[in-house]
PAZAPA-4460 file (N, C-alpha, C; in steps of 0.05 Angstrom, whole numbers, plus 32768, in hexadecimal, padded with zeros to 4 digits):
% residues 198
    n_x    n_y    n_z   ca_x   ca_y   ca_z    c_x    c_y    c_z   seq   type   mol
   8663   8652   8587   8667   865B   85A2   8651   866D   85AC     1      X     A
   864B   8679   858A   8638   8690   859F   8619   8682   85A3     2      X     A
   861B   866D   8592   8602   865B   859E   85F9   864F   85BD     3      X     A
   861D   863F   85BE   861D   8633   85D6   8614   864B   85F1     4      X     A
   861F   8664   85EC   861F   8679   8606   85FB   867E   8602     5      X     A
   85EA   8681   85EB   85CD   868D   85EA   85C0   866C   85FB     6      X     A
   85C2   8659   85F3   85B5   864C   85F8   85C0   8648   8625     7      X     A
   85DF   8648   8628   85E6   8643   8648   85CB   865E   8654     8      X     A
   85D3   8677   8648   85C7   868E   8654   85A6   868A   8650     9      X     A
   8596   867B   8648   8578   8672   8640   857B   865F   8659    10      X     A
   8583   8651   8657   858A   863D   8678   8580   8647   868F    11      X     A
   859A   865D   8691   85A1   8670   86AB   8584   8675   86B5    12      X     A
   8579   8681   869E   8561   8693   869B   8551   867F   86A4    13      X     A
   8548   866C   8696   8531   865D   86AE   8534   8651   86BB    14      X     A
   8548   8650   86C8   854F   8659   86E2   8542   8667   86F4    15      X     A
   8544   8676   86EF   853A   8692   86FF   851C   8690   86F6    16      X     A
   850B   8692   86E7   84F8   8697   86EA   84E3   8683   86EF    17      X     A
   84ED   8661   86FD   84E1   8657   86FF   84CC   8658   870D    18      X     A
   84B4   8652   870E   84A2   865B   8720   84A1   8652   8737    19      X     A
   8496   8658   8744   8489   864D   8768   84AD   8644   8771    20      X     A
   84C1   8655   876E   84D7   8653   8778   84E4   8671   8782    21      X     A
   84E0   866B   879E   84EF   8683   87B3   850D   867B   87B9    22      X     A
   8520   8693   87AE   8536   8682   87A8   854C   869D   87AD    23      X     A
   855E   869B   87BC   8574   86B1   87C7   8587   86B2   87A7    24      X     A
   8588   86D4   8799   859A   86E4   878F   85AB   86F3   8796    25      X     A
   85C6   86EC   877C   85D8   8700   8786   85DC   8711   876F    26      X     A
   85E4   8728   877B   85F1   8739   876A   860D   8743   8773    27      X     A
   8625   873D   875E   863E   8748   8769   864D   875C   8757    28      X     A
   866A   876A   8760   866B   8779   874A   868F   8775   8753    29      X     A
   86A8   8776   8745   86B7   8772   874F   86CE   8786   8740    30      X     A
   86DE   8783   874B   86FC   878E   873E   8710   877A   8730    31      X     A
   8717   8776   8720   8725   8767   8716   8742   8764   870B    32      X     A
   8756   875C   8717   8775   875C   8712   876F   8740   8706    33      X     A
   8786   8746   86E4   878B   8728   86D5   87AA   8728   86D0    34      X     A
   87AD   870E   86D5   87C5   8707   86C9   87CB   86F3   86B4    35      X     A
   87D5   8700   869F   87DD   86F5   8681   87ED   86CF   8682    36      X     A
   87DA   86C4   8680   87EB   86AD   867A   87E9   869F   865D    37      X     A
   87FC   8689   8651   87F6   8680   8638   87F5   868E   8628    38      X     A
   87E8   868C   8614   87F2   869B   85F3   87E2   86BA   8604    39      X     A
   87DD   86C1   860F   87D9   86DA   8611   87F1   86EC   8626    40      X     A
   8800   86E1   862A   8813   86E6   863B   8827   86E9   8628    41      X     A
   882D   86E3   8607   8837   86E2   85F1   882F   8702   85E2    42      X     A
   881E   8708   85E9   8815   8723   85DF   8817   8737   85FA    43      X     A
   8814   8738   860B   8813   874B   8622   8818   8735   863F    44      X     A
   882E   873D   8646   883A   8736   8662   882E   8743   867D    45      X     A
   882A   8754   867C   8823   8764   868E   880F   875D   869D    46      X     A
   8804   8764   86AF   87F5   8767   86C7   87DB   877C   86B8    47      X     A
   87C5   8770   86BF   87B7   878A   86B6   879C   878D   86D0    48      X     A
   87A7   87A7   86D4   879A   87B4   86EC   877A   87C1   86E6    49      X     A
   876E   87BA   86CD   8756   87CA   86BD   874B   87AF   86BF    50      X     A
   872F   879E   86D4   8720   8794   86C7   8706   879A   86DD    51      X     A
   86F1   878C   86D0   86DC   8793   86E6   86CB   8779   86DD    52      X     A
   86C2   876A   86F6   86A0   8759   86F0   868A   8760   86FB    53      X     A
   867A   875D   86EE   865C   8757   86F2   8651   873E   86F9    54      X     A
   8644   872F   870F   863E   8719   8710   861A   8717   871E    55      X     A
   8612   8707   8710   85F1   8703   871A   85F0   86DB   8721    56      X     A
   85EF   86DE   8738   85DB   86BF   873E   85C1   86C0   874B    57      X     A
   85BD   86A1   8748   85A8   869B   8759   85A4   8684   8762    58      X     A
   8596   8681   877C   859C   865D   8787   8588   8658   8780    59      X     A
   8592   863A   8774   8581   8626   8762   8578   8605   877C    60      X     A
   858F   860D   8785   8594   85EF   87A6   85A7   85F6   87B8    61      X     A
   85A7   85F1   87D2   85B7   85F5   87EC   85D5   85F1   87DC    62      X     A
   85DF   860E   87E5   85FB   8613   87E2   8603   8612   87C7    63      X     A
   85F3   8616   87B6   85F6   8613   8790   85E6   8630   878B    64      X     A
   85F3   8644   8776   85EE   8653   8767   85F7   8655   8745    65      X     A
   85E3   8657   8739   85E4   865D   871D   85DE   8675   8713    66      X     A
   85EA   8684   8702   85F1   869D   86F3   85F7   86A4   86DB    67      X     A
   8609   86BC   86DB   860D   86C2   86C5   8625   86DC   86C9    68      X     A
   8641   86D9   86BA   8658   86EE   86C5   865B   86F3   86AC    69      X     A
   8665   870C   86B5   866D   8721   86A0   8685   8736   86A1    70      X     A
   8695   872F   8699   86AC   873E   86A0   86BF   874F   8681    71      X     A
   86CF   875F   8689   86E1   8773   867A   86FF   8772   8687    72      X     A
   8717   876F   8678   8725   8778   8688   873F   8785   8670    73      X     A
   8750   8794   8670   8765   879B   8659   877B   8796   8664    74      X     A
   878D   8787   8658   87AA   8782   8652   87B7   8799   864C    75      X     A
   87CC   87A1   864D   87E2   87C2   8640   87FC   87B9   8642    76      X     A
   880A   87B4   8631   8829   87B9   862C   882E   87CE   861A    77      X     A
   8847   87D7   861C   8857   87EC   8610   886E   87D6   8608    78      X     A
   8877   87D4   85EB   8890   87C4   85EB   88A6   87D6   85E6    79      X     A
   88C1   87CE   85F2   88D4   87E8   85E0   88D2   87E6   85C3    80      X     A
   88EB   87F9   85BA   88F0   87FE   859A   88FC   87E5   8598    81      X     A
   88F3   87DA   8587   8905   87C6   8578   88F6   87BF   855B    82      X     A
   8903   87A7   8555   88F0   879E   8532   88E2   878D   8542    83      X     A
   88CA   878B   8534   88BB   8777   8539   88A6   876A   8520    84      X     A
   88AD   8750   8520   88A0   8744   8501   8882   8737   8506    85      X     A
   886D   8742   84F8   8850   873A   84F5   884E   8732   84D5    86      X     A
   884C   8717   84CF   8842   870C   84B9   8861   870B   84A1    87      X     A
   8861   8716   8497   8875   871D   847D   8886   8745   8480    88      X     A
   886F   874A   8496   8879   876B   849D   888D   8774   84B4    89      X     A
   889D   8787   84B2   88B8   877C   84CB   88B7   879F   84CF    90      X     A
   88B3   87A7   84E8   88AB   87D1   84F0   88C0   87CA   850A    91      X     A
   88C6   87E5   8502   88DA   87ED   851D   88CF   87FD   8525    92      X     A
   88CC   87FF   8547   88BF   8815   8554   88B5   8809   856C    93      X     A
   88AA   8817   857F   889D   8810   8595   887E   8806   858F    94      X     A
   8878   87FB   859A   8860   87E1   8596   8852   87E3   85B1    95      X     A
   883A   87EE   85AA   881E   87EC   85D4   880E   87D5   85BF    96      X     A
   880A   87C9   85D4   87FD   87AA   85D9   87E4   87B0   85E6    97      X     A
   87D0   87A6   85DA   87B6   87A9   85E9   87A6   878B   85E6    98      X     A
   879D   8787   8601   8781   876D   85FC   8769   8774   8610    99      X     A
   875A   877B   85FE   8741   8776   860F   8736   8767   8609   100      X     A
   8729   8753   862B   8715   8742   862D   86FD   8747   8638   101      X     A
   86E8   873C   862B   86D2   8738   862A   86C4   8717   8639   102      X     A
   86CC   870C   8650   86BC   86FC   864F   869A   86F6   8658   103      X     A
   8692   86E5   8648   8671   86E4   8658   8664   86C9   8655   104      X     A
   8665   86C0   866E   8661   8697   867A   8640   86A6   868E   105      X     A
   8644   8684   868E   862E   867E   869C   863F   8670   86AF   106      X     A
   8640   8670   86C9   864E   8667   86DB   863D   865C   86FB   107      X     A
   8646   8646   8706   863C   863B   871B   864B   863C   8731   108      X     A
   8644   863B   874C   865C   863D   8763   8647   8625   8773   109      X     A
   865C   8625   8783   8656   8608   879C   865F   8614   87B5   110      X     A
   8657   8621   87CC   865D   862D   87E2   8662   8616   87F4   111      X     A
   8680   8615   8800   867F   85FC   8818   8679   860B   8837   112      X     A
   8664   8600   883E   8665   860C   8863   8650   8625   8861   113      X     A
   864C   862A   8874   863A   8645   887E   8655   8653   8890   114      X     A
   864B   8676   8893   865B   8679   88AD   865B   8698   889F   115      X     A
   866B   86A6   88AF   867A   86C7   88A6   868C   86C3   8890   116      X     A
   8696   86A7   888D   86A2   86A7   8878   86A5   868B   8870   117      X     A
   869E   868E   884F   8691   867C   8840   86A8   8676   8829   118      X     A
   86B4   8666   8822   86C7   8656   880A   86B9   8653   87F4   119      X     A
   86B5   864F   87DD   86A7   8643   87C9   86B8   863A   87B1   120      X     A
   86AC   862C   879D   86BF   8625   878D   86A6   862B   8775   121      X     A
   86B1   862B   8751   869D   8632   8743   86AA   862E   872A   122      X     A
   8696   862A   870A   869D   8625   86FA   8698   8633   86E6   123      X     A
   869E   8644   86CF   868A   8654   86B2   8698   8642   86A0   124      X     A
   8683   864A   8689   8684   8649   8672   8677   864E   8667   125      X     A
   867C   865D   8653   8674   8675   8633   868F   8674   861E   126      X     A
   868D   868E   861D   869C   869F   860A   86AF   86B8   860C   127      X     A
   86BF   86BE   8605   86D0   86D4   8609   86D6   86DF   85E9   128      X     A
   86D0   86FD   85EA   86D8   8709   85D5   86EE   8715   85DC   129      X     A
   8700   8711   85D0   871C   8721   85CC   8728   8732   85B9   130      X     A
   8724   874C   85C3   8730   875C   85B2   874F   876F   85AE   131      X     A
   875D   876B   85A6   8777   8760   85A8   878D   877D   858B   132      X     A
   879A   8788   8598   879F   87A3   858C   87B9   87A2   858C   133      X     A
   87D8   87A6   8572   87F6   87A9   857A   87EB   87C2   856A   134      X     A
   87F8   87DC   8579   87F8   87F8   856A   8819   87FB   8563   135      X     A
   8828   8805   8553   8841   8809   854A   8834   8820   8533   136      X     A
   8843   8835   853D   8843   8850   8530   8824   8860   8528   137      X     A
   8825   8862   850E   8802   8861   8504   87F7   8851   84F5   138      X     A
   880A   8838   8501   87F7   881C   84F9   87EB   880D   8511   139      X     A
   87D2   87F8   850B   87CB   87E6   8524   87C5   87CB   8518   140      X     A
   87C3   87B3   852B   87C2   879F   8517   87A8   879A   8539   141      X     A
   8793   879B   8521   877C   878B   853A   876C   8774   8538   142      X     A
   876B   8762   8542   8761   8745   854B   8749   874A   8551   143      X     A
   8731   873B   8545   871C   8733   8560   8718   8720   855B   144      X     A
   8716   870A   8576   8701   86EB   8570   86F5   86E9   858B   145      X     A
   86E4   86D4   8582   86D6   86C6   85A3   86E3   86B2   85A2   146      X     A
   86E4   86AD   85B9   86F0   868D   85C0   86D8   8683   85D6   147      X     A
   86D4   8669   85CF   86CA   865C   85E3   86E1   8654   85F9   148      X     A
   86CE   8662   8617   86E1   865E   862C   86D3   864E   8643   149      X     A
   86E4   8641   8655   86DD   8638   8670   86EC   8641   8687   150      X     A
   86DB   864B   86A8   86EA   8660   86B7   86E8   864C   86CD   151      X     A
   86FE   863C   86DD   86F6   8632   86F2   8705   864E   870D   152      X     A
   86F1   864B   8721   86FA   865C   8731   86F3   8656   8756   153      X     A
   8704   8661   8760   8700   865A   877B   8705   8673   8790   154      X     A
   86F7   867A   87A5   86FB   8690   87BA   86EB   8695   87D4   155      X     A
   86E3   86A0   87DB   86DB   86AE   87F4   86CB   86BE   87EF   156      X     A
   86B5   86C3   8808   869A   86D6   880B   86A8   86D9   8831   157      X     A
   86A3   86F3   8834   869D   86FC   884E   868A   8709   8852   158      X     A
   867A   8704   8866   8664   8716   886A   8666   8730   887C   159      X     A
   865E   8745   8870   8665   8759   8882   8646   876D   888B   160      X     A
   8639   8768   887F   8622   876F   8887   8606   8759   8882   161      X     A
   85E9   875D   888E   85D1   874B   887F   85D8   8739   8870   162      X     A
   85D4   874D   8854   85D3   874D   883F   85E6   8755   8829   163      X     A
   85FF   8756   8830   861B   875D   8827   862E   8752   882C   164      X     A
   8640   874E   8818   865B   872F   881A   866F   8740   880A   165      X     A
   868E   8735   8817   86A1   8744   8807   86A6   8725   87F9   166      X     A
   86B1   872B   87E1   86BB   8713   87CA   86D6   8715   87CC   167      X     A
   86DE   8702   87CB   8700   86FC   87B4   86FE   86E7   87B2   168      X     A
   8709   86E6   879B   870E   86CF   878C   8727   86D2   877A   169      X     A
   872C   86B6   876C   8737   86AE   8753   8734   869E   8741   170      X     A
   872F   86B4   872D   8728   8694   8712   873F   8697   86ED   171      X     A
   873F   8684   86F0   8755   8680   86D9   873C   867C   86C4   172      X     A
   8740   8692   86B8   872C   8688   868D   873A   867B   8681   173      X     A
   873A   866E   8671   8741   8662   865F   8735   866A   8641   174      X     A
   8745   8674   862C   872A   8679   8615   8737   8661   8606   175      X     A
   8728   864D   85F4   8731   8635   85EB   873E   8644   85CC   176      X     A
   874B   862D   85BD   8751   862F   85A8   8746   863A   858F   177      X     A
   8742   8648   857B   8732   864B   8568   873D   8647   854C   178      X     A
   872C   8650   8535   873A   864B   8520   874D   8663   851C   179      X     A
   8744   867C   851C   875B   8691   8510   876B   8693   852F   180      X     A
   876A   8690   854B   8772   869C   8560   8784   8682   8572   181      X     A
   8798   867F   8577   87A1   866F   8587   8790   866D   85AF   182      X     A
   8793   8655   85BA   8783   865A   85D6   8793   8663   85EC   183      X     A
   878A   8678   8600   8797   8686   8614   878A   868B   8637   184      X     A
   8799   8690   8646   8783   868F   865C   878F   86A6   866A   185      X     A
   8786   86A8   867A   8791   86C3   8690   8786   86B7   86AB   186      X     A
   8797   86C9   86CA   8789   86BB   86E1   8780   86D4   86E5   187      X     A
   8768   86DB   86F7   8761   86F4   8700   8757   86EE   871C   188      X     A
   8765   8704   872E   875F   8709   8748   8744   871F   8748   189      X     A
   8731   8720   8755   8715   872D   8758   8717   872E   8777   190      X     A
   8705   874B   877C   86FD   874A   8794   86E9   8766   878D   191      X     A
   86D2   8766   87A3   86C1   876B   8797   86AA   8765   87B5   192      X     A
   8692   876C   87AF   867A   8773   87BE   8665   8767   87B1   193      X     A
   864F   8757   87CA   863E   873A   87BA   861F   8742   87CE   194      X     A
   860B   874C   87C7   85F1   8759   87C8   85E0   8748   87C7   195      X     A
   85D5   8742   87DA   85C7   872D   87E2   85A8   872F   87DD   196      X     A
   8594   8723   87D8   8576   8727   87D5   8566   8715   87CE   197      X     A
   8550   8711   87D9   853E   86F9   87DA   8526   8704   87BE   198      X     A
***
């Protein structure tokens, strides 16, 4: 996986530095609300109000940008007191649930129309590290893997100044199956500010 993301991100890259090409960049930065679905909705239900992205493109052809996203976001449950059984081990007590994600794609969008306000639709794929925490008393049981993931996503640009666009969007991750980690996805709402420059 971590091949497939060095070699997409070598891509990206010449991309950008192709020569004798004058070519419109973006830079965006966003807020990020996720919601737990699939086997990750099995570990933490909740809503998690903690994420943030980073996003860089650049147009490669009319109404097409290629990039590279980067995002964080944490999951938090508190479970009540009850038993709860991990492996062959069975603890009574209250149980906080933690997941943090890590994802980082290389991602494309397709803008339909010109205007004050612009639709687009778009696709990633990389990798997501997940790091994945049940605390119960002064014990913790902690997880990490990557999963290879794919992010389709779709939203809105308004322009509110030149060279300045408000974002929202939504894109559902997906992190695929692995060998030690079952596959999970989350949807996340973003909105966010998109910096325009030639």
């Amino acid at each position: 996986m971590k091949k497939i993301l060095i070699i997409a991100l070598a891509f990206a890259a010449g991309v950008y530095i192709t020569p004798g090409v004058s070519a419109q960049s973006f830079t965006s930065i966003q807020y990020q609300v996720g919601f737990p679905t699939s086997g990750l909705k099995d570990h933490v239900s909740k809503v998690s109000w903690r994420g943030a992205t980073f996003e860089f493109h650049r147009e490669v052809a009319p109404s097409i940008t290629v990039g590279v996203n980067l995002s964080w976001s944490t999951f938090y449950e508190r479970m009540d007191y009850n038993s709860y059984t991990s492996g062959t081990a069975t603890l009574t007590g209250v149980q906080y649930r933690y997941d943090n994600l890590f994802p980082m794609m290389v991602n494309a969008h397709y803008t339909i129309g010109t205007g004050k306000i612009v639709p687009y639709v778009g696709l990633g794929i990389g990798t997501m590290y997940d790091l994945r925490n049940t605390d119960m008393g002064t014990w913790t049981v902690e997880e990490k893997n990557w999963h290879f993931m794919m992010s389709p996503e779709a939203g809105l640009m308004f322009d509110v100044a030149p060279d300045v666009s408000i974002k929202l969007n939504a894109k559902y991750d997906y992190a695929f199956k692995i060998k030690d980690a079952d596959a999970f996805g989350n949807l996340n709402l973003n909105f966010g500010f998109v910096f325009n420059s030639w």
